[in-house]
C-alpha positions in Angstrom: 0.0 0.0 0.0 0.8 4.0 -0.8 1.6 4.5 3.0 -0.9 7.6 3.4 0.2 9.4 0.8 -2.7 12.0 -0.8 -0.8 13.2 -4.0 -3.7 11.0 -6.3 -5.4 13.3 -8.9 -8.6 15.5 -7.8 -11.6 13.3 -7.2 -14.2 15.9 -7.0 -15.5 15.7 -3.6 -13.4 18.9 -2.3 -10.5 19.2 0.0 -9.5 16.5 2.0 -8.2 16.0 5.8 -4.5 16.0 5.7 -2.9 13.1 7.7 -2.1 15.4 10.4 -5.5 16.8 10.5 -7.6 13.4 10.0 -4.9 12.2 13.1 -5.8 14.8 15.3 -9.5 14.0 14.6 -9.2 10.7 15.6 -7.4 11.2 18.3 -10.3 13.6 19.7 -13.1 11.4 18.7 -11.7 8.8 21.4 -10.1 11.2 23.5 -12.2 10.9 26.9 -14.5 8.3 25.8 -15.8 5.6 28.7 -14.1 2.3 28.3 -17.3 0.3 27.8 -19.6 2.9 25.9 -23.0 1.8 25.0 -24.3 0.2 21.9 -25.5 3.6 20.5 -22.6 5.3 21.6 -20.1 3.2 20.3 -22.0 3.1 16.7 -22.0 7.0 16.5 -18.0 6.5 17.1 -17.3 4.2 14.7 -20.1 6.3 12.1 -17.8 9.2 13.0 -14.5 7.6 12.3 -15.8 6.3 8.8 -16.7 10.2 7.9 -13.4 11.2 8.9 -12.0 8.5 6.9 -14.0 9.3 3.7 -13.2 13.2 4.4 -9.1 12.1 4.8 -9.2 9.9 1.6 -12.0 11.3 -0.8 -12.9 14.4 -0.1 -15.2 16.8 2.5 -18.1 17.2 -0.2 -18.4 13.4 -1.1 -21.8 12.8 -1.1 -24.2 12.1 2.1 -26.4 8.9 0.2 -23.1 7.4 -0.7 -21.5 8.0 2.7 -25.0 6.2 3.9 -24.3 3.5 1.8 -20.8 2.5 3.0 -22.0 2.8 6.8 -24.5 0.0 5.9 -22.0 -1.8 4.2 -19.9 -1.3 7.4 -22.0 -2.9 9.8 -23.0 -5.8 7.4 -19.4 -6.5 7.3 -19.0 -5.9 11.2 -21.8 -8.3 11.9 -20.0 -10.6 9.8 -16.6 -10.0 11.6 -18.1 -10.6 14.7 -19.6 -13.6 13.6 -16.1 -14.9 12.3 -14.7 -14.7 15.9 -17.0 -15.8 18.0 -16.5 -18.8 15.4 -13.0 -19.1 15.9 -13.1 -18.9 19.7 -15.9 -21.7 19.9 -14.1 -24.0 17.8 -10.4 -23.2 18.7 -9.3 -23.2 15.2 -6.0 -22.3 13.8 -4.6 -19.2 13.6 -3.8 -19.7 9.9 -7.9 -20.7 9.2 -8.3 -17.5 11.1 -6.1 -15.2 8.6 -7.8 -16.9 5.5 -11.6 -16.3 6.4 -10.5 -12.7 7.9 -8.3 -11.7 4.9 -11.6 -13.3 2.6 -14.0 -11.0 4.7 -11.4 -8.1 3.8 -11.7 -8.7 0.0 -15.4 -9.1 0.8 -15.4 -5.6 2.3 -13.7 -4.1 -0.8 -16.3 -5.8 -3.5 -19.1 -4.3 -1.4 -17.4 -0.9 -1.5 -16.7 -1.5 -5.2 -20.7 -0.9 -6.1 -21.0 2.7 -4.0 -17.2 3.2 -5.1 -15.8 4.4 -8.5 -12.4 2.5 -9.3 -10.3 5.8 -8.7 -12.5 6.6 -5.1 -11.4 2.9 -4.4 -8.1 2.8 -4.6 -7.8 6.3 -2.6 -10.3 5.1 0.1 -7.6 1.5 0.2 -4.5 3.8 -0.4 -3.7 0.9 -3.1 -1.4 1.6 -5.9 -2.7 0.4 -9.7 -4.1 -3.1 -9.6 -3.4 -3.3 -6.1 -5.3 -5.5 -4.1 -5.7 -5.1 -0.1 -4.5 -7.5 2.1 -4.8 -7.3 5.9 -1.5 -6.4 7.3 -0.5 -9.2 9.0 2.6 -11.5 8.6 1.3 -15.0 7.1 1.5 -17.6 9.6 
C-alpha cells in the first residue's frame, strides 16, 4: 500500500483532511471516551471515524447517500466480523484458518465498497497503488 500518501489526482469531492489533520481528529473522537460505551454510543463513534476517513481519503463534499451506503455496508461487514470470531473462539481453530476467512472478509469488504465506489475513489479510500489488491496487514503464519 501507498503509505498515506494523498498526492492522487482531484476526485471531485473537495479538499481532504490532511494526515495530520484526519490524526488529530481521531485522536479527539476517542479522547475521553468511557471504556465500555454503549451500543449507540459506540455506533456513532465508529459512524464518526468512517466520515473522517471518507473526508481524509475522498474528499469533504463526497456525497451524504453514498456515505449512507458505506456505513451499511460497514455494519453488514462488522456483523460478519463478529460472527467470524465468535466462530474461531468456539471452535479453537487455527490461527492460519483465522487469517484466511478474515483476509476473505477483507476482500469481501472491498467488493461491497466497489458498487457505491468508483475504481479511482477505491483505490484512494484503500491507499492501493494500480491493480493493487488489499491485504490485511499481517505476517502469514
Amino acid at each position: 500500500m501507498n503509505g498515506g500518501s494523498q498526492e492522487s489526482h482531484d476526485l471531485g469531492h473537495g479538499s481532504r483532511l490532511s494526515d495530520r489533520e484526519y490524526e488529530q481528529q481521531i485522536v479527539a473522537l476517542y479522547d475521553g471516551l468511557q471504556p465500555s460505551p454503549g451500543k449507540e454510543t459506540e455506533a456513532k463513534i465508529h459512524r464518526r471515524e468512517l466520515d473522517l476517513t471518507i473526508d481524509h481519503r475522498l474528499g469533504k463534499d463526497f456525497p451524504e447517500a453514498r456515505r449512507d451506503e458505506l456505513w451499511n455496508i460497514q455494519q453488514r461487514v462488522e456483523k460478519k466480523r463478529l460472527r467470524l470470531m465468535f466462530h474461531w473462539l468456539l471452535h479453537f481453530i487455527s490461527y492460519r484458518w483465522l487469517y484466511a476467512r478474515a483476509n476473505k472478509l477483507a476482500g469481501y469488504l472491498v467488493d461491497e465498497y466497489a458498487q457505491v465506489l468508483t475504481k479511482d475513489e477505491l483505490q484512494a479510500f484503500f491507499d492501493l497503488g494500480e491493480n493493487e489488491r488489499p491485504a490485511l496487514p499481517i505476517d502469514k503464519l
